[in-house]
C-alpha positions as CSV (number, residue, x, y, z in Angstrom):
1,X,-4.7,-3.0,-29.2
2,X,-2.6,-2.9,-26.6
3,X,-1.2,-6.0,-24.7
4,X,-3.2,-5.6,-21.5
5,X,-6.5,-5.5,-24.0
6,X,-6.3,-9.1,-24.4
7,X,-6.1,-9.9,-20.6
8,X,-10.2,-10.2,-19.3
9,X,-9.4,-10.8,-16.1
10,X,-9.9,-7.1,-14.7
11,X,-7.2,-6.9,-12.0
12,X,-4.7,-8.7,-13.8
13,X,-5.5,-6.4,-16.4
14,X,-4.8,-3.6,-14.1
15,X,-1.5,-5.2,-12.6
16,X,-0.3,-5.9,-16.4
17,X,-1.1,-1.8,-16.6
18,X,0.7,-1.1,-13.8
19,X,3.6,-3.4,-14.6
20,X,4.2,-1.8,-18.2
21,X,4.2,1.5,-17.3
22,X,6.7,0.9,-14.0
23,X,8.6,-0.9,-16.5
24,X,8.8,1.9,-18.8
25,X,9.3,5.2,-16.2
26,X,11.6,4.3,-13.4
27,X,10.2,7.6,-11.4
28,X,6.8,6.0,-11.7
29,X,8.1,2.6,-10.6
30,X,10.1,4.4,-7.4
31,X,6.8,6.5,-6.4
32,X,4.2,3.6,-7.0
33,X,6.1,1.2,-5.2
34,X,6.9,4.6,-2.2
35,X,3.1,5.7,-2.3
36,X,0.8,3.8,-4.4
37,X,-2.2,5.6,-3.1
38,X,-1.0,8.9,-4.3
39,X,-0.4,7.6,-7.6
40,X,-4.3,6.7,-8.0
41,X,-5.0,10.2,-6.5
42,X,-2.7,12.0,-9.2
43,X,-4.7,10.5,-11.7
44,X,-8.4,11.2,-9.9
45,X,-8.7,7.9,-8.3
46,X,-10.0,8.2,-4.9
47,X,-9.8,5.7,-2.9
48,X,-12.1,4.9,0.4
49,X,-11.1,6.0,3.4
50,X,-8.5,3.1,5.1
51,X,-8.2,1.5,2.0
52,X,-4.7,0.5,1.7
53,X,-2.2,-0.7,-1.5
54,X,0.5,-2.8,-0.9
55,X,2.5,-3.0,-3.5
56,X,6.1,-5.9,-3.3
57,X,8.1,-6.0,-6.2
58,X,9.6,-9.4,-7.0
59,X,12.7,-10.4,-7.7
60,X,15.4,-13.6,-8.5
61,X,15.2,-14.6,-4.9
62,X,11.5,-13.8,-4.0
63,X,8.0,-15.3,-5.2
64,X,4.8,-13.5,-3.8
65,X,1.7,-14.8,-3.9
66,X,-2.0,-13.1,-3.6
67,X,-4.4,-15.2,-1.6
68,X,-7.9,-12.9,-2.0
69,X,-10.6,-12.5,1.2
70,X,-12.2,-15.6,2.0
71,X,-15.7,-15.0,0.8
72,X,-18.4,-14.6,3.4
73,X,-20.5,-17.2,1.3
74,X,-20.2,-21.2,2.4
75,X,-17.4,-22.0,-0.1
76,X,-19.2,-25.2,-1.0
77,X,-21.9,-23.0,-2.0
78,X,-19.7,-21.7,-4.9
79,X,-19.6,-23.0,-8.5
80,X,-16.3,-24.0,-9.8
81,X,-16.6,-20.6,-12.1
82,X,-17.1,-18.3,-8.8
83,X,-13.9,-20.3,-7.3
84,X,-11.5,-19.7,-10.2
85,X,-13.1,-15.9,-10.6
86,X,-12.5,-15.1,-6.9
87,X,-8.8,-16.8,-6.9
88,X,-8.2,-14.9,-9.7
89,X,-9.2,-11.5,-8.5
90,X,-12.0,-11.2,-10.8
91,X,-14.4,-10.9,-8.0
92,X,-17.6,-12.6,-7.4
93,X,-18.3,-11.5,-3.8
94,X,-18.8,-8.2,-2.3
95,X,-15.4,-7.9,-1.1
96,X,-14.3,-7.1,-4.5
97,X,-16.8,-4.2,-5.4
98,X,-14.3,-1.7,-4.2
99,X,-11.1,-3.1,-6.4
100,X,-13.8,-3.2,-9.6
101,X,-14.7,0.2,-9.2
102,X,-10.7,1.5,-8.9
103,X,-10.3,-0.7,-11.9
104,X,-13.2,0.9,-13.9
105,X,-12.4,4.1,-13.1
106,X,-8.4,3.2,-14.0
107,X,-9.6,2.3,-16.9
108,X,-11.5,4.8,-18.2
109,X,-8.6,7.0,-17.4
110,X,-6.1,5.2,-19.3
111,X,-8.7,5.8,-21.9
112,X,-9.2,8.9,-22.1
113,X,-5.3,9.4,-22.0
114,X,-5.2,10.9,-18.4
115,X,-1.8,11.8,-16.3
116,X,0.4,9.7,-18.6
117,X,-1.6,6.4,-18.5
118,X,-2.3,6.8,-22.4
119,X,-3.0,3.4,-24.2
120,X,-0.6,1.1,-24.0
């Protein structure tokens, strides 16, 4: 089982994918940070149109932080469970049907052992 197995959380899971493999293949890292869209095309993710990925690489001076759509939903209207799954990019609103779906279909790639995105 590979490490990202063990993380539910499906775009952490993702970003612990990502991470690995930029870790391991410098020309991956330089073209994912250059052109992440191209990177999911390669592979046979397509994106919607306008969709954009940003992707910032940290460092010893630099923290970044993700702070997700505010959901269309009152937020009072939200259980404690939707709060900590939306904050944590799990979803929970309709603004995150589009990420689950790259995610699945990342996923099933890495699966199946596509483009170099074997199991970790």
């Amino acid at each position: 089982m590979s490490d990202t197995a063990q993380i539910e959380n499906p775009r952490r899971k993702l970003q612990a994918l990502i991470t690995k493999r930029a870790w391991e293949d410098e020309d991956f890292r330089r073209q994912f940070v250059a052109t992440p869209e191209a990177c999911f095309a390669e592979i046979g993710v397509e994106l919607p149109p306008g969709f954009k990925v940003r992707v910032h690489e940290e460092d010893q001076d630099h923290l970044h932080f993700v702070i997700p759509p505010r959901p269309k939903r009152d937020l009072d209207a939200l259980t404690d469970e939707e709060l900590e799954r939306i904050a944590g990019g799990a979803g929970g609103t309709n603004e995150w049907d589009v990420l689950n779906k790259i995610v699945d279909k990342v996923f099933k790639i890495v699966d199946d052992g596509i483009g170099g995105w074997g199991k970790g």
